[in-house]
N, C-alpha and C positions, 0 to 999 in steps of 0.2 A: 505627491500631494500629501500632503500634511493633515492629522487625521481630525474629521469633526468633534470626533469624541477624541479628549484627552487621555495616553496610554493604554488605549483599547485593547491592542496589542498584547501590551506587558499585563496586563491584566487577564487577557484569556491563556498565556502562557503558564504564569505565575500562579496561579488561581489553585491546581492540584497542588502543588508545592504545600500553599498554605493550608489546604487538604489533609496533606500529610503530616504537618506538621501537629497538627489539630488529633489525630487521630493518635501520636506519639504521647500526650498527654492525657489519653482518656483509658479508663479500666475497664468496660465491660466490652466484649465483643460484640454487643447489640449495638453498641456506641458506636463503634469503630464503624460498624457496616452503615448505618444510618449518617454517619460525617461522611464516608469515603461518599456512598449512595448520590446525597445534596449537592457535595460538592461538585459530582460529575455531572449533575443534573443544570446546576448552576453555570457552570462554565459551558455548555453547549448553548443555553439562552444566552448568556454573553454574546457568544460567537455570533449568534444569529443576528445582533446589531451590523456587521461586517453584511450581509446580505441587502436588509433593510438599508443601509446607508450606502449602497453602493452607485457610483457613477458606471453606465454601462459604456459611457462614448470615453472614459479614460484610460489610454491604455498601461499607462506607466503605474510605479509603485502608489498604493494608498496607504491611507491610517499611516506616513510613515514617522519613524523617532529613530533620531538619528543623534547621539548625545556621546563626546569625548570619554571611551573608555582607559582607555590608557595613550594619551597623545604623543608621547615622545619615544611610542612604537609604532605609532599610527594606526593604533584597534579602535574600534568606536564600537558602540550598540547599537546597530544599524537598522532594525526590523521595516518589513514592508510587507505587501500584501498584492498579488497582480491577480488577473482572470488566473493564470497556471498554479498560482499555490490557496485560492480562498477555497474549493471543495475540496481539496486534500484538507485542511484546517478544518472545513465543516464533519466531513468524514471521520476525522478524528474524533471529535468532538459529540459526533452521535454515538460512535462504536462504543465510547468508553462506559455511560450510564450501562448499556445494554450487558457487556460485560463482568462490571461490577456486578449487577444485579445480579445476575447467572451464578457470578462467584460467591454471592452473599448466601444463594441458596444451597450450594455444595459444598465448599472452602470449610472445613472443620477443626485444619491445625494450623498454628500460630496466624493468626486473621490478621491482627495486627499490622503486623509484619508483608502480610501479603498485601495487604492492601494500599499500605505505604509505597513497594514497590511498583504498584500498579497506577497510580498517580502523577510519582515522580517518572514512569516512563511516558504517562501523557505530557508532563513538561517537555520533556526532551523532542517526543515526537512532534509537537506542536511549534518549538525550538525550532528544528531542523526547516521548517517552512515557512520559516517567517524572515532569516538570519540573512542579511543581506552583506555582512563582513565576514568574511573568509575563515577568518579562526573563531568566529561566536558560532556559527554555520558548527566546524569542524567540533566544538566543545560539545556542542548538540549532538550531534553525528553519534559522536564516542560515547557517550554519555549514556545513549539510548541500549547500549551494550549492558549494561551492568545490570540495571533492573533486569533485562529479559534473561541473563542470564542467571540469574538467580530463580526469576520463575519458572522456568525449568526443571533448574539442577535441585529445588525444593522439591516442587509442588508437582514435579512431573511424573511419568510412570515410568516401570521396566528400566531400560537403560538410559536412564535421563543424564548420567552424569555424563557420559561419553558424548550422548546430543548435547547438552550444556557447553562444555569444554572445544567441540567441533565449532559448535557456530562464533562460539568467542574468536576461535583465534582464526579461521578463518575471515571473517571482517574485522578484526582488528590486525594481521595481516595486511589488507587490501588499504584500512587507510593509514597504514604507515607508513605506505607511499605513496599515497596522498599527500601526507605531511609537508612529505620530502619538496614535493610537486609547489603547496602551496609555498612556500619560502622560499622557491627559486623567481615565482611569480613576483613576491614582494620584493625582493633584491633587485630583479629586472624591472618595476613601474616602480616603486616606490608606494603602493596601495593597497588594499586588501578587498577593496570595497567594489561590488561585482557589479553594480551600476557605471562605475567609471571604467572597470577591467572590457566591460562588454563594450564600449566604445576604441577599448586600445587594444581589442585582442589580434587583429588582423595583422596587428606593427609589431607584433610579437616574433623574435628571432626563428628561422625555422628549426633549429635542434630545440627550442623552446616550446613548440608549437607542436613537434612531435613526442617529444618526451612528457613532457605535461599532461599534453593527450592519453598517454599510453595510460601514464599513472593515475588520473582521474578515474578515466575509463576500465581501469581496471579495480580501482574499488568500490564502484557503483558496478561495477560487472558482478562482482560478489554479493553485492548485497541486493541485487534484484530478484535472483538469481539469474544471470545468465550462462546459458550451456557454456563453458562444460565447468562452470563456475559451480553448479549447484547441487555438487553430493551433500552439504550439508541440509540444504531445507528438509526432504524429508523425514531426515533421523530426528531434528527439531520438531517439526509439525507433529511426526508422529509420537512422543515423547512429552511433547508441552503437554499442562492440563488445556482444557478446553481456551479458556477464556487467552492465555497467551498462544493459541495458534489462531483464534478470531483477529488478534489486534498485529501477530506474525502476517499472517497473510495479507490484512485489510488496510495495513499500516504503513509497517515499517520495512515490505520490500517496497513499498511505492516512495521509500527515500533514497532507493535507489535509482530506479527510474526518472524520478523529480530529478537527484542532483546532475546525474547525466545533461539533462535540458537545460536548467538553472547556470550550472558551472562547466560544464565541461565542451559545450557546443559552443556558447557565446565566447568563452576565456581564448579556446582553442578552437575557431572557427575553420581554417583552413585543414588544420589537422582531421575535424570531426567530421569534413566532406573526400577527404582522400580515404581515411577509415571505413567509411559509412557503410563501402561493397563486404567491410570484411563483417562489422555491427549483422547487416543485414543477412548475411551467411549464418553465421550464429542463433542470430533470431529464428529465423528459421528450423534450424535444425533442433532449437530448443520447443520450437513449436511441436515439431514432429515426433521427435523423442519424447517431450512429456507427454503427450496425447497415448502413444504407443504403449509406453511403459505403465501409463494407467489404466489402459485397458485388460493390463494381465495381472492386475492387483486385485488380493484376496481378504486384505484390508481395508474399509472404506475409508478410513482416514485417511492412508495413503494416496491413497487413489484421488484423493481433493489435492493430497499435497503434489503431485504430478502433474496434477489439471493446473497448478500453480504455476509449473513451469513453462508450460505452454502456452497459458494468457497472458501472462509477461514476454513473453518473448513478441504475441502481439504490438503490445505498448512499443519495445524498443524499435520493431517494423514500421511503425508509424516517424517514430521520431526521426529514425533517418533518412527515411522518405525527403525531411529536408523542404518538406511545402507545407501551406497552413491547413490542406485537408486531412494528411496523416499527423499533423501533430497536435491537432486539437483534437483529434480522432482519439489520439494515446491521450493527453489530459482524461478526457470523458471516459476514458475505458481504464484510470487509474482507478478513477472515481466506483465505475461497475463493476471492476474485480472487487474491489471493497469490500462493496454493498452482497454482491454473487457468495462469491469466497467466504466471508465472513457468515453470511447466514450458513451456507451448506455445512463450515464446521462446528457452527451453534447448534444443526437439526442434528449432527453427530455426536455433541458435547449430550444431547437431550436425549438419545437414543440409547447410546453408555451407559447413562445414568437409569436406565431403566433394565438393560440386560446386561451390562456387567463385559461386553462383548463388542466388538468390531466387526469381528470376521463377517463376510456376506454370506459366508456356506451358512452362517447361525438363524440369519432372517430368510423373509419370506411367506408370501400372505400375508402382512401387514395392515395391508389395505381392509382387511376384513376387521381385525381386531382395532387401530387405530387407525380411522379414516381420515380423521381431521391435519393430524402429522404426516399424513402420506400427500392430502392435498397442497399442503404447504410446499412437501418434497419436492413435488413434482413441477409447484410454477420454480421453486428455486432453482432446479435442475436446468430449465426449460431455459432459464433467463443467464445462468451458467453458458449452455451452448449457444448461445446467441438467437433465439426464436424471436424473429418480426413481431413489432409491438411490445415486446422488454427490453431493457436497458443493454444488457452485451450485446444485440442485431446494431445498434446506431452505431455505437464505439469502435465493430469490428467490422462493421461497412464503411466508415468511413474511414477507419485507418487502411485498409484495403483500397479503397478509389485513390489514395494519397499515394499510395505505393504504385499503383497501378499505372499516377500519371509520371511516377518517377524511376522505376524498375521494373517493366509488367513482369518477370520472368519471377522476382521475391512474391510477387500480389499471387499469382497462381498457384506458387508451391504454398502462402501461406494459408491460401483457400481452402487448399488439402484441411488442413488442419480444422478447419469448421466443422467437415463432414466427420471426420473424427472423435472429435471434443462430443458429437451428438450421440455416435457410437458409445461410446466410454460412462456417459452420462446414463443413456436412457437403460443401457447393462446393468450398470448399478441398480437403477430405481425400478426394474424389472426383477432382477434379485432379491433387492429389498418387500419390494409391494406386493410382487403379483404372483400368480400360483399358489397353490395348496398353502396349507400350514402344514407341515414337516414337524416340528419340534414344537412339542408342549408349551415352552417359558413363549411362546407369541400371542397364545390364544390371550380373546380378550380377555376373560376373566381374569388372568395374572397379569396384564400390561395394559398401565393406561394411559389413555390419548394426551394430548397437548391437555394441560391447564390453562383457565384467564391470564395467569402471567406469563404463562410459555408463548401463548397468542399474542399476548403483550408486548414482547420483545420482538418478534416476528414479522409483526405489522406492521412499522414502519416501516424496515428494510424491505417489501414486498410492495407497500406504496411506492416507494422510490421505484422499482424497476418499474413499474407501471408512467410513470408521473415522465420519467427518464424515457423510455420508450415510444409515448404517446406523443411529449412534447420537447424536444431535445433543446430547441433552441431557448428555454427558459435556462439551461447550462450554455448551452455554444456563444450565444451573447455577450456572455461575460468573459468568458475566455477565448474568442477569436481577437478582440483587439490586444492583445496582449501578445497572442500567436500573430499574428500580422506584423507588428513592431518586429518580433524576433525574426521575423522569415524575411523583413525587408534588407536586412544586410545581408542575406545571404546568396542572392545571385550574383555580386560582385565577386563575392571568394568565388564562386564557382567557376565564373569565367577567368580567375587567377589562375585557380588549381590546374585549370582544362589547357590555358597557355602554358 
């Protein structure tokens, strides 16, 4: 459907570009934070036109622009907008004000510069879920590499170059062969463009259909992380400054996730259901590993970046479930890791900045000295491990019942992991909060609670787990026709595959 509003699209992508571009020609760093600031602020009202203007009973692409990029390779600039990528878009599009912000208050060397990259990686990311041609998609994809890897290998702590350096070539690894994968697609249909590929993927040769698979699937494996794909997130995570492990975690593995669904299930459909037992294995075991592994972590940041691994692995449980209840389940739970993740390393980015420290041996009594940040901690935590009436209970019951009617023996072992994730969580915030004060630098007198604007930032992402929680179907709405469309080809392949 072709969009009410002209370029809407190219407009909420483009929009930090020309952020940046702005902040390249201005001298004072007061400047620069207050352009980056607007601009972020500006482009998420935009976005929210895309809500406003939505058809709920549409399932196919909206707002779309579809205009001859280079024709006589057959590239075009395809963009479109379905239920599956408008709250990834919206997500984005909130993170980044929040972020900024945070960064404008701490961010002391070259602003500049930092700010620029933090913009142009909102283009990219915004890019990646909109790109409906294959190499616009993939320039996105790549692209989202460089800013992140510079805010790192800057702005980061301790051994950031080595984290830097890992996550680079690790996902740029993964889609090299990709690359590979898409230009065997174009050679075999003649097209690039995943509205027509999803209609021809099933006629797709089968060493096409496997091999393609593999390679898709293996660098969206990378970049979600999935087990045993993901030694690089935590060195990353823990390494970033604050604000790029918010937009790491809330962001940019959910373009991994997304392309998996997007390109790699519909392109390679028959492939991504003979796959699915070995997906679903992984998932799994990524679930239980992270959960595990974060419960013996002496670092909280870490201990988020682990919890990372095992609610992704969630999401991929749902996807190949392969029915509309576990994959609208993953859509929604891309959506509340976001919102979850992204706050929990916001309340860490805000805690740092007050003791200088991570470690959980250092906290403790909190709750006495700063009770306002402990309340917040604790719905975050809560909505983290999935607690009835917040946002992660809908996402990971429903991708659980999806699984349930498609695998029960993946839905049980990945149940395991609920009770876990609450373990790991309520450790922490019992470390953190509760008991004595132990160590002087906690009492209140030296440490102070949340600010108006630390509330500021906070409040939103805690409305949503609530808004999300209470009333689900103001998201599922939007995004089961679109899951419906995709899940309706796929009981043919299956009765393919099974003959």
């Amino acid at each position: 459907m072709s969009s009410p509003i002209p370029y809407l699209l190219s407009l909420i992508t483009f929009l930090p570009l020309i952020g940046a571009l702005v902040i390249l020609i201005l001298d004072s760093d007061q400047l620069k934070k207050q352009a980056a600031l607007w601009t972020t602020i500006v482009t998420f009202a935009v976005s929210l036109l895309l809500w406003l203007n939505w058809d709920n009973g549409q399932a196919g692409m909206q707002f779309v622009e579809n205009v001859a990029w280079s024709p006589e390779l057959g590239l075009r600039y395809h963009m479109g907008v379905d239920g599956i990528s408008l709250f990834l878009v919206l997500l984005t599009t909130l993170l980044m004000p929040i972020v900024v912000y945070f960064s404008n208050q701490h961010v002391t060397e070259n602003v500049g510069a930092y700010l620029v990259l933090m913009l142009l990686l909102q283009t990219a990311m915004i890019g990646v879920f909109l790109a409906l041609d294959l190499i616009l998609f993939f320039v996105f994809f790549e692209f989202s590499l460089i800013p992140m890897y510079f805010l790192i290998g800057q702005w980061g702590s301790g051994n950031r170059i080595y984290a830097a350096l890992k996550f680079f070539l690790y996902t740029f690894a993964g889609s090299a062969v990709m690359l590979v994968a898409i230009l065997a697609v174009y050679f075999a249909t003649g097209t690039l463009d995943i509205t027509e590929l999803q209609s021809m993927g099933a006629t797709l040769s089968p060493a096409l259909q496997t091999w393609g698979f593999i390679a898709f699937a293996l660098a969206f494996a990378v970049k979600v992380p999935l087990f045993p794909f993901h030694t690089w997130l935590p060195d990353a995570h823990v390494q970033a400054p604050t604000a790029g492990s918010i937009i790491l975690a809330g962001v940019l593995l959910k373009m991994g996730t997304y392309g998996y669904l997007r390109f790699a299930m519909p392109i390679f459909p028959e492939a991504a259901v003979r796959f699915g037992p070995v997906v679903a294995t992984l998932a799994v075991i990524g679930i239980l590993y992270g959960a595990l592994v974060a419960l013996v972590q002496k670092d909280v940041k870490s201990l988020v970046a682990y919890s990372s691994v095992a609610h992704l692995g969630y999401v991929m449980l749902g996807l190949v479930a392969n029915n509309q209840q576990g994959i609208s389940g993953s859509v929604l739970q891309m959506v509340n890791h976001g919102l979850s993740t992204g706050a929990l390393f916001l309340m860490v980015g805000m805690l740092y900045e007050r003791r200088h420290t991570r470690l959980l041996a250092e906290f403790g009594g909190l709750w006495k000295s700063i009770p306002i940040f402990c309340g917040f901690f604790l719905v975050v935590a809560m909505s983290s491990a999935g607690l009835p009436g917040l946002n992660g209970f809908v996402g990971e019951f429903t991708i659980l019942l999806g699984m349930y009617a498609s695998q029960p023996f993946f839905a049980i072992l990945g149940a395991l992991g609920v009770i876990l994730a609450a373990w790991y969580l309520l450790t922490a915030f019992r470390q953190v909060a509760q008991g004595p004060i132990t160590n002087s630098a906690n009492e209140a007198s030296r440490l102070p609670d949340l600010t108006k604007s630390e509330i500021a930032m906070l409040l939103p992402l805690v409305l949503l787990f609530f808004i999300i929680g209470l009333f689900p179907n103001l998201f599922l709405d939007k995004i089961n026709p679109s899951v419906e469309a995709l899940v309706s080809q796929q009981p043919a392949i299956v009765m393919e595959v099974e003959r």
